[in-house]
N, C-alpha and C positions, 0 to 999 in steps of 0.2 A: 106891877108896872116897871119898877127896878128892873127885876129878872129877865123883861122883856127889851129893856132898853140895853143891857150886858149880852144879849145875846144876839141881838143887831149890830152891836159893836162886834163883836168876834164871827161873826159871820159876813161883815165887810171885811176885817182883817182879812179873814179866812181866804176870801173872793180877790181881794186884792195879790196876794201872794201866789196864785194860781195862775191870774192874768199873768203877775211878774214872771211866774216860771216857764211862759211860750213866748218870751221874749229873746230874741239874739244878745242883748246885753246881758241878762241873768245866765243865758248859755255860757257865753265865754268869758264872764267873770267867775265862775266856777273853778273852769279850767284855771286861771289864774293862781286863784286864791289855792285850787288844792295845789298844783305846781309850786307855789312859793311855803304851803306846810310840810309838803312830801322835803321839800331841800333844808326846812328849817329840820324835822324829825331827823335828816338823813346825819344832816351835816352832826346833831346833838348824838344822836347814836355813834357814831363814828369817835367823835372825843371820848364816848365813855365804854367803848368797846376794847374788849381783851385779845388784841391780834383780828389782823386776817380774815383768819380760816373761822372762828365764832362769826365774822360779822358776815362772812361772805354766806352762810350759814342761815344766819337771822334774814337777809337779805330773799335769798329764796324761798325763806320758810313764807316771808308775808306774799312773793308772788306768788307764790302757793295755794296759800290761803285765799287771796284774791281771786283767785280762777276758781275756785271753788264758791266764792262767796257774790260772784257772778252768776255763775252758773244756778244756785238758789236764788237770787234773787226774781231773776227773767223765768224760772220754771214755778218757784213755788208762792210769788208774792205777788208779780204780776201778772200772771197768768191765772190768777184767782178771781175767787166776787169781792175779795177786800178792797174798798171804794176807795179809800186813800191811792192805792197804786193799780188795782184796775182800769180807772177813768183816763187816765196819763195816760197808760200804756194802750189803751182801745185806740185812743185819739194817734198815738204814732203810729199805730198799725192802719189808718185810714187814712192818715198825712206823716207821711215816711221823710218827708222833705222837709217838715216841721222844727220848730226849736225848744220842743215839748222838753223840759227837762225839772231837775229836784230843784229847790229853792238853792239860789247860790251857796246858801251858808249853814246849810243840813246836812252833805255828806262831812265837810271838815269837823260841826260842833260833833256829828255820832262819831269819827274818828276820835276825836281828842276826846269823847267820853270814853271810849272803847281802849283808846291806851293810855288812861289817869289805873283805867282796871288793872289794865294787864300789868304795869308796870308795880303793882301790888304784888304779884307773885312772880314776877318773871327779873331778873336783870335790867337794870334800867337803859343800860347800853344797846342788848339784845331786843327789848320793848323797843324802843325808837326807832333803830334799823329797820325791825319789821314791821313796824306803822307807818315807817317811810316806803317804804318799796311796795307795801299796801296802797298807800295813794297812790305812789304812779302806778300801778296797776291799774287803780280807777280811775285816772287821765287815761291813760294808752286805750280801756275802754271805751270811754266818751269819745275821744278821739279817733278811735278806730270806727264806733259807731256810725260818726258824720260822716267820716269819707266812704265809709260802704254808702252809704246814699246819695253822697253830694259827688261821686269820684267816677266816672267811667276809666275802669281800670286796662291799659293793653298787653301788660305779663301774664302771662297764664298761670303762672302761680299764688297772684295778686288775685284774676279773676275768679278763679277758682277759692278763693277764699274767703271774697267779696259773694259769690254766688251761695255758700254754704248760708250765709243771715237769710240775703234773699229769697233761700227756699223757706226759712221759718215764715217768714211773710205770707206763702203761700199754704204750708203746711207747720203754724201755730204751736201743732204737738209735736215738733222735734226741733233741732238746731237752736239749742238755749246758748249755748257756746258762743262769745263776740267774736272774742280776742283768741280761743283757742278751742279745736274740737274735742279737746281730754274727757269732760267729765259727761260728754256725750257719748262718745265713745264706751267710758268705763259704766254707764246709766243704763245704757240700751236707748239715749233718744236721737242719737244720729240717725238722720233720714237718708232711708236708701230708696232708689229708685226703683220699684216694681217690676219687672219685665211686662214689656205688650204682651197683650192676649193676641194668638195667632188667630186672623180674620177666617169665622167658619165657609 
């Protein structure tokens, strides 16, 4: 009976925090919260960094890593049968207009568990910078996200760039790339367009 009653409890939690995360306020409190660790990481790396040219360094190295860690995520987690991030990611791809997103406070807590690690083997100056520029990675993400759906774009270069997601939507197995078509490119999932079949 215990057993039963613990697991009604954590299966309302569970439900609760799923309603919360297709809500417009757990969206853009997100945005917030990572925006305000990406400048606390940036601003701590920055006081403990050795010159420059190290930080400017660390600084690419995490957007780096970010485009990459993008680019796995939307290819190999959600695009999966793993129910945690399958079910999310099915529901955006049926409602692209949605505010389907992570629990506000789960990418910052795996960030700061992810650099208490690194800052174990790596430079603590160097760790920070590049946990900073990681996060805004993952804002410019998010944020690049919404506006490919919520933005009718008029630059052709905007459009064009805005259209590269949009064909995922249509063709699922290419265009894992938000923010940048790199690891598309370098993977072989960049979608190319077929030529017509000439009318027999």
């Amino acid at each position: 009976m215990q057993a039963t009653t613990k697991r009604n409890i954590m299966q309302a939690w569970l439900d609760a925090i799923v309603r919360m995360s297709s809500t417009r306020a757990n969206y853009w409190l997100e945005v917030a919260l990572d925006v305000g660790l990406g400048a606390i990481l940036l601003a701590a790396g920055w006081q403990r960094s050795n010159g420059p040219g190290i930080a400017l360094a660390a600084v690419a190295t995490g957007l780096f890593a970010f485009s990459f860690i993008e680019y796995f995520f939307h290819r190999w987690m959600f695009h999966t049968r793993i129910p945690l991030f399958a079910q999310g990611h099915d529901k955006h791809h049926r409602e692209p207009l949605g505010y389907d997103s992570l629990p506000f406070f789960l990418p910052a807590a795996i960030l700061l568990g992810l650099t208490g690690l690194l800052v174990l083997v790596l430079p603590a100056g160097f760790t920070f910078l590049m946990a900073g520029a990681a996060t805004f990675g993952y804002v410019a993400y998010g944020v690049s996200h919404f506006v490919i759906h919520h933005v009718r774009f008029k630059r052709p270069l905007l459009r064009r760039w805005a259209a590269a997601h949009h064909v995922h939507h249509y063709h699922p197995d290419s265009n894992f790339g938000v923010t940048s078509p790199l690891w598309d490119y370098l993977l072989g999932t960049r979608y190319v367009r077929q030529p017509r079949q000439p009318a027999a």
